[in-house]
C-alpha positions in Angstrom: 9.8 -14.1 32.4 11.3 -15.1 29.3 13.7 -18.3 30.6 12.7 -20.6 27.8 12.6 -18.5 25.1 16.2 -17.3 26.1 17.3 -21.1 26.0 15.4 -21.5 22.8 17.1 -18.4 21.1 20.8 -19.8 21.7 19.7 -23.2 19.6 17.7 -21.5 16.7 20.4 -19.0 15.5 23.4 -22.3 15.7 20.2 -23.9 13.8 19.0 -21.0 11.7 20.6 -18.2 10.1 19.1 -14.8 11.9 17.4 -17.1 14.6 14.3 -16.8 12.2 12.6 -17.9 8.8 11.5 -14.4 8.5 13.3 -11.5 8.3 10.9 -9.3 10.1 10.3 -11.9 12.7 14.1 -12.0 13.8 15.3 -10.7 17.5 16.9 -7.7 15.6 13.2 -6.6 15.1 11.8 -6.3 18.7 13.3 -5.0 22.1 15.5 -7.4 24.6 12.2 -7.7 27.3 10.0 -9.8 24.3 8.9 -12.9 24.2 11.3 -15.4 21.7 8.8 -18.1 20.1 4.9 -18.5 20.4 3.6 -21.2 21.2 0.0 -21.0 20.2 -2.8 -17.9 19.6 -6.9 -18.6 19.4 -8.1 -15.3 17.6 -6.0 -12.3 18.5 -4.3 -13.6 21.6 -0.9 -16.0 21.6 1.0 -17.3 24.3 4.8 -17.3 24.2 7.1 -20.3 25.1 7.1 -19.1 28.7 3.2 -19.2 28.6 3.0 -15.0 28.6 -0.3 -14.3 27.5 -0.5 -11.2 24.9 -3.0 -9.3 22.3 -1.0 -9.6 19.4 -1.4 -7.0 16.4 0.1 -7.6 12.8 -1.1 -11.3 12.9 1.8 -13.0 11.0 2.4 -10.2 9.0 -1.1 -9.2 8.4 -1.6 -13.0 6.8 -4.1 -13.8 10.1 -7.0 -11.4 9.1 -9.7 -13.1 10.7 -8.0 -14.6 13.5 -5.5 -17.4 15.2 -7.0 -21.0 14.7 -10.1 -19.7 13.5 -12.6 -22.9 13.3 -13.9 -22.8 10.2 -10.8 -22.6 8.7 -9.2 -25.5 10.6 -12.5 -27.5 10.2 -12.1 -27.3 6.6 -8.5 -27.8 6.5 -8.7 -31.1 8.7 -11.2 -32.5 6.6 -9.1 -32.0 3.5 -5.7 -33.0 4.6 -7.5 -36.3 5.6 -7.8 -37.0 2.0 -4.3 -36.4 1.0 -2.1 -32.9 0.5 -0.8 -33.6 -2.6 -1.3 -35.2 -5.8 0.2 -36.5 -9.2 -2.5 -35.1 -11.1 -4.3 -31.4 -10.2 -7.3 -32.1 -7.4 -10.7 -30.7 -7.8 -10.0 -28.4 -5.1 -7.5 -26.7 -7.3 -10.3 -25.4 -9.9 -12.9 -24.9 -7.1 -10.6 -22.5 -5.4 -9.4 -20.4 -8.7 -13.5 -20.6 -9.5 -13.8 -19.1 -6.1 -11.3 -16.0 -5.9 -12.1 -15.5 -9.6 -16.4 -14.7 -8.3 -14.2 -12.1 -6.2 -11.8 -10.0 -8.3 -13.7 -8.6 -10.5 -12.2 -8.6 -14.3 -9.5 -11.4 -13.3 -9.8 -14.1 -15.8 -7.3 -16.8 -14.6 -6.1 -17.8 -11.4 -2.7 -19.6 -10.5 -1.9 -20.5 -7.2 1.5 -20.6 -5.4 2.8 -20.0 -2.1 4.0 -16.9 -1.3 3.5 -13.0 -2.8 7.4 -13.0 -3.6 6.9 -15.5 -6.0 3.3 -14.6 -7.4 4.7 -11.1 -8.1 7.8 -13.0 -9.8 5.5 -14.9 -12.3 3.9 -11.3 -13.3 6.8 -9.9 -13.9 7.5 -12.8 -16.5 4.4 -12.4 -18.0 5.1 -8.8 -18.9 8.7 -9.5 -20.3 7.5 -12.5 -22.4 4.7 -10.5 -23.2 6.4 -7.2 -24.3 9.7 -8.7 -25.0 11.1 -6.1 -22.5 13.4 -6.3 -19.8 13.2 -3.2 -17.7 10.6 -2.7 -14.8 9.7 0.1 -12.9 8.5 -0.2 -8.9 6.8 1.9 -6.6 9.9 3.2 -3.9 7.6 4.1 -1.9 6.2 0.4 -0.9 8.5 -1.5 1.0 8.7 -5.1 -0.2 7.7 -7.0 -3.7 9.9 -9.9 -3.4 12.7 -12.0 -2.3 13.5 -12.3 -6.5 16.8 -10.9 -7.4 15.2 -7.8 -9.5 13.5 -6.5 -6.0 16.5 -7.0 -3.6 19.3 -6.2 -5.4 17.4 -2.5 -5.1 17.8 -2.5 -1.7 21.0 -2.4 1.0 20.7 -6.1 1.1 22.2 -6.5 -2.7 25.3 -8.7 -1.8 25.0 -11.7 -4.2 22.7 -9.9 -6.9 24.4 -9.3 -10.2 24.8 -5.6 -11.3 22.8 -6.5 -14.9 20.0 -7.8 -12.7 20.3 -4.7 -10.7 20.0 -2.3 -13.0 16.8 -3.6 -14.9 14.8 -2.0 -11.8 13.6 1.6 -12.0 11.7 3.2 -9.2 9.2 6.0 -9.6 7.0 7.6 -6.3 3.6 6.9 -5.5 1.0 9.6 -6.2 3.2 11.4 -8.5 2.2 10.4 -11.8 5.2 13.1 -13.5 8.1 10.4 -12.1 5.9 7.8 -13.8 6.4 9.2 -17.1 9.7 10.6 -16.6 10.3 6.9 -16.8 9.1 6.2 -19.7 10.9 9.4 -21.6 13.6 8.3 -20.2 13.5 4.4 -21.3 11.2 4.4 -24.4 10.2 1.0 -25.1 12.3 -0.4 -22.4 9.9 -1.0 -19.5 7.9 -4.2 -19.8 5.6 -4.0 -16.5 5.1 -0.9 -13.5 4.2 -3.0 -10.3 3.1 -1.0 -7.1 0.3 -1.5 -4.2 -2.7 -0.1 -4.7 -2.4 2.0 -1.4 -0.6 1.7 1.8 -2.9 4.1 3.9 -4.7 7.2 2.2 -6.1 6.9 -1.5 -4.9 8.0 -4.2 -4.8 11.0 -5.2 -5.9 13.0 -8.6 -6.8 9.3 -10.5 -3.1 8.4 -9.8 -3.8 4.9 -10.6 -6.1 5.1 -13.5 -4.0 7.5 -15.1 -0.6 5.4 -14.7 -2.7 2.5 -15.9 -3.1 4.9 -19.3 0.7 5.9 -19.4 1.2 2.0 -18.9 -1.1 1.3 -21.9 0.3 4.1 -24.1 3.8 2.8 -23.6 2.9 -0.3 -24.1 3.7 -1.6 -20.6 1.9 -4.4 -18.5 0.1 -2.5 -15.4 0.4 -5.0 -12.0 -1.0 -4.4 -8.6 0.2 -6.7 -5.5 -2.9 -6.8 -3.4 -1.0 -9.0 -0.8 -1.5 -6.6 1.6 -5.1 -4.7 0.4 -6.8 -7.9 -0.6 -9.3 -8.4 1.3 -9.0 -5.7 3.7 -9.7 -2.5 1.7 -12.7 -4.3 -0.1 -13.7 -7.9 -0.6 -12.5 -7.9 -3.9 -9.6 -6.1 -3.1 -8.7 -2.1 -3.5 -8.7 -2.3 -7.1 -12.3 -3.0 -7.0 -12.6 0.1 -3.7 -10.7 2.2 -6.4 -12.8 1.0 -9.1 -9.6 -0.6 -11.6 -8.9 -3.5 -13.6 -5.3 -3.9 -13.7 -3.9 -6.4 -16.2 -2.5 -8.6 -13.3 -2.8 -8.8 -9.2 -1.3 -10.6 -7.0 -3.0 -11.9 -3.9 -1.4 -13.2 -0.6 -0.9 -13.1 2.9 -4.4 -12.8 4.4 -6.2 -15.4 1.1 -5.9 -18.2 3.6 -5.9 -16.6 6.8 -2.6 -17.7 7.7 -2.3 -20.7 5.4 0.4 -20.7 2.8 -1.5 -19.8 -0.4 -1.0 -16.9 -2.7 -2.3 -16.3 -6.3 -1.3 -14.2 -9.6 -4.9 -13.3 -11.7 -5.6 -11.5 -14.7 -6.1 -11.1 -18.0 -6.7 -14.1 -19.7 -4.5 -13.2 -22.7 -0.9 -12.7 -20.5 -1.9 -15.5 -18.1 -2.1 -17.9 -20.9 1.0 -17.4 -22.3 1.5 -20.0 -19.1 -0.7 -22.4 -20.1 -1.1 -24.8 -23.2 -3.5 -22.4 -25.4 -0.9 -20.1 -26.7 0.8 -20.2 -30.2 3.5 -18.1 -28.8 6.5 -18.8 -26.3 5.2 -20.2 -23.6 6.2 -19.0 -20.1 7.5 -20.6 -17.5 4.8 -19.1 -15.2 4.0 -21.2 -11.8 5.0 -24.6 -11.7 5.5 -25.5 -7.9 5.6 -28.6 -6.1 3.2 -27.2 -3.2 1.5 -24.8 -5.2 -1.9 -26.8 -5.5 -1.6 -28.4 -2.2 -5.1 -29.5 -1.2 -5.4 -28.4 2.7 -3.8 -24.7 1.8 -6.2 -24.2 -1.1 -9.2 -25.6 1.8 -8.1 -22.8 4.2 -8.8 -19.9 1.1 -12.1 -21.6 0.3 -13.0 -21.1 4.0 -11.2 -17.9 4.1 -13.0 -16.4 1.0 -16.7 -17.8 2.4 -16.3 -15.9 5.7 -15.5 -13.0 4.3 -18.4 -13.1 2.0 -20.4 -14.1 4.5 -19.8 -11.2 7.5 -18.8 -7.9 8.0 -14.7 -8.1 8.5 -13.7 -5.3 6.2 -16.5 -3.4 8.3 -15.0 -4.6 11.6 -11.8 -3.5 10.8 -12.8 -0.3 9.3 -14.6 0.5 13.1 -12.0 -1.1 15.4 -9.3 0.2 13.5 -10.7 3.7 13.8 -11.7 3.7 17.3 -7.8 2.4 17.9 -6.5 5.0 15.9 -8.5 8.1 17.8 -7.7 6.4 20.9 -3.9 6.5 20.8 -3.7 10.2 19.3 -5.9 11.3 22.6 -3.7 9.7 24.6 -0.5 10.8 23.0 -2.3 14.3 22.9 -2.7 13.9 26.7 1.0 13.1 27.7 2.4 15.9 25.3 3.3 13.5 22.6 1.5 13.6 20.1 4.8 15.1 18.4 6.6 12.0 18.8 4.3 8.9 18.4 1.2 8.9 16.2 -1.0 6.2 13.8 -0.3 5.9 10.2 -2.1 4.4 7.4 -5.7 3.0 6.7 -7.8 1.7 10.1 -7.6 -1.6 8.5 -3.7 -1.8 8.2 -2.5 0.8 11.3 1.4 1.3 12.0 2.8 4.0 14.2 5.8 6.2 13.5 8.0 6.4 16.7 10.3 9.8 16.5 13.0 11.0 19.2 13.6 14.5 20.4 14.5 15.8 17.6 11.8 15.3 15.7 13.5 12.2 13.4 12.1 8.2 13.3 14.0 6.3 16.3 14.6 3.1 16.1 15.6 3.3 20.4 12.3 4.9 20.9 10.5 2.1 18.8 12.1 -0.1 21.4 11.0 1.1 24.2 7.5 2.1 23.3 7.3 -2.0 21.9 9.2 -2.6 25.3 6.4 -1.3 27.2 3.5 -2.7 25.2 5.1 -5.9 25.4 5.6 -5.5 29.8 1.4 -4.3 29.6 0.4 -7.6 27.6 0.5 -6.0 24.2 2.7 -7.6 21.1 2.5 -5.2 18.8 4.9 -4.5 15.6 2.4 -2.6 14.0 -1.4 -1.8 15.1 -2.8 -4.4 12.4 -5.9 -5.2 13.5 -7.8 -9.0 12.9 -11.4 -9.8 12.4 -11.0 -11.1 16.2 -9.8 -7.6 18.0 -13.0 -7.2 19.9 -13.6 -4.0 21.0 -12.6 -5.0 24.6 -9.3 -6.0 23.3 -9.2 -2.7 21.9 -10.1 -1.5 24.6 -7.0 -3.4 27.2 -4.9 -2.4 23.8 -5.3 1.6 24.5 -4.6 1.2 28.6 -1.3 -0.7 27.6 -0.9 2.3 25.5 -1.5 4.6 28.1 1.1 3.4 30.3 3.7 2.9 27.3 3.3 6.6 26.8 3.6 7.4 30.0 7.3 5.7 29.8 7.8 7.4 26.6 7.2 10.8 27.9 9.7 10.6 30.2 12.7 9.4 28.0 11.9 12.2 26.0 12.6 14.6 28.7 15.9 12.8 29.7 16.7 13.6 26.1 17.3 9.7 25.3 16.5 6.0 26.4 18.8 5.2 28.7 18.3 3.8 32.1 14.6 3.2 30.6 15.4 0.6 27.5 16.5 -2.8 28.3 19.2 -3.9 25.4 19.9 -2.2 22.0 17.4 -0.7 19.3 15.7 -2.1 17.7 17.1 -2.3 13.2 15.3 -1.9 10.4 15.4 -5.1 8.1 17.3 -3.6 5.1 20.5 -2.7 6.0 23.8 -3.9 4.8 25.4 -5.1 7.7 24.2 -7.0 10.8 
């Protein structure tokens, strides 16, 4: 079934280190039975190496919102890239696009574009040290990923080749517990420059959690940042600050801006944000200065992006289909006597599922096989991250995979484990010190 992708894996980890350019992509991610490499997708359907057809959920880590090859995009992108990706001198596209994310956040004052969160969310945090004159910065532990930057990584297991000064300049506080925010600050008085977290990774927050760490952040003198890689543009149009009704002095926009285009953006408050530019009296910071950062056919594909979203219902779409998912797998789970062990978390727009063992504790075996047995029904699905494209018939096929994944699941759980029912190891989480 998957002959050519098990030729293909041999020559892309001698090729590649992991096999993959993406962590979360690698074969350490996904059961043995999976397809290797894609080939193509039109809207939420891809065909692997082997030519499997699958509904695929996630969508290049949630970057694909709208859909795989989605036409206006790739009209628009064609067009431009016929008149040249790159330039010695900034294209018009470049201020047309800023002009156009800038009519969407609301209180953003400047735009700079780049190519990835990691680094959009690096330039913030040199705003806030240039513009406090502060080193330390405190992150939300409860959000998974900010960056590949040194300060990010060298707080998780993967901190080989991070220096212990860089290290330690990173302090953690938890989400919707506004007392560890200003512990923090008792604890490091005039030391934090910046607190960056995401808005929300499923429920909202609770008690004015983010207005009133925005008003800590303010009375200690501290740059507030939200990365809205993940919620911009799925939570609201203009993102969940404007759903949660905040300005924050800087956001960060990625994945889903270009629909699976490399393009990602820092915006904000015009006074940090020039401190990169030429109108500032003060040091100027190094901000965003990247060779691809303004390339023409990316910042075409968030143009087109942005209009569709203005111009039909997605956040709605995904609000219903995501839903309608959602209360579809607990019923099923509730009808094979699992709902224990295998449930939906987070928002209908950005669903995962938690995947526990007998005992009661998340399984990385059990995520196997239930992936395993989505993957053998015609279902790729890492998470339950539903596009603009997931029609409710794909939906629909999505829950019957479901239904006989379960089914599969149910029994392991009564033979107390996953053998003679998992093909190959567990899956690993990413973060984890040794292969």
């Amino acid at each position: 079934m998957y002959e050519r992708s098990d030729a293909l894996r041999e020559r892309a980890h001698a090729a590649i280190p992991g096999g993959a350019h993406t962590y979360a992509k690698g074969d350490d991610q996904y059961p043995r039975r999976a397809p290797g490499f894609i080939a193509r997708g039109l809207g939420c359907r891809v065909w692997d190496a082997d030519g499997n057809e699958f509904i695929e959920y996630g969508m290049g880590l949630r970057s694909v919102l709208l859909g795989h090859a989605w036409p206006e995009v790739v009209d628009a992108v064609r067009r431009q890239i016929e008149l040249g990706a790159n330039f010695t001198r900034p294209a018009t596209i470049e201020l047309e696009a800023a002009e156009a994310l800038l009519s969407i956040v609301t209180g953003a004052e400047m735009a700079k574009f780049t190519k990835d969160g990691s680094t959009a969310n690096d330039a913030a945090l040199r705003l806030a040290r240039a513009a406090t004159g502060r080193d330390r910065v405190a992150y939300c532990a409860d959000h998974p990923f900010f960056s590949t930057g040194d300060w990010f990584i060298g707080t998780t297991p993967m901190s080989a080749g991070i220096p212990k000064a860089v290290r330690d300049l990173a302090v953690s506080f938890r989400y919707d517990d506004l007392e560890s925010v200003r512990r923090l600050f008792e604890e490091y008085p005039g030391e934090i420059a910046c607190v960056i977290l995401e808005a929300s990774r499923g429920d909202d927050p609770k008690d004015g959690f983010l207005h009133e760490t925005q008003r800590l952040c303010h009375r200690h003198g501290a740059v507030f940042i939200l990365d809205e890689c993940i919620t911009g543009f799925r939570w609201h149009l203009g993102g969940a600050q404007r759903l949660y009704g905040i300005t924050p002095d800087l956001s960060t926009f990625g994945k889903a801006l270009g629909n699976g285009f490399a393009v990602s953006a820092l915006v904000g408050r015009r006074e940090l944000m020039e401190l990169g530019g030429l109108r500032t009296d003060r040091d100027r910071v190094f901000l965003l200065s990247t060779t691809h950062g303004g390339e023409t056919h990316a910042l075409a594909a968030a143009i087109a992006t942005l209009g569709v979203y203005r111009r039909e219902p997605v956040v709605a779409h995904l609000e219903r289909e995501g839903t309608r998912l959602a209360a579809g797998v607990a019923d099923l789970a509730k009808g094979h006597g699992v709902e224990r062990f295998v449930h939906t978390v987070g928002r209908p727009c950005n669903l995962s599922f938690a995947t526990l063992g007998p005992d009661g504790a998340p399984s990385q075996a059990y995520r196997a096989l239930f992936l395993q047995e989505l993957i053998a029904r015609g279902v790729l699905a890492p998470s339950f991250v539903i596009s603009y494209s997931h029609r409710a018939a794909d939906v629909d096929r999505t829950l019957e995979a479901v239904d006989g994944a379960l089914a599969v699941y149910q029994r392991a759980l009564e033979a107390g484990g996953v053998e003679g029912f998992l093909d190959g190891p567990p899956t690993k989480i990413v973060f984890r010190r040794f292969a």
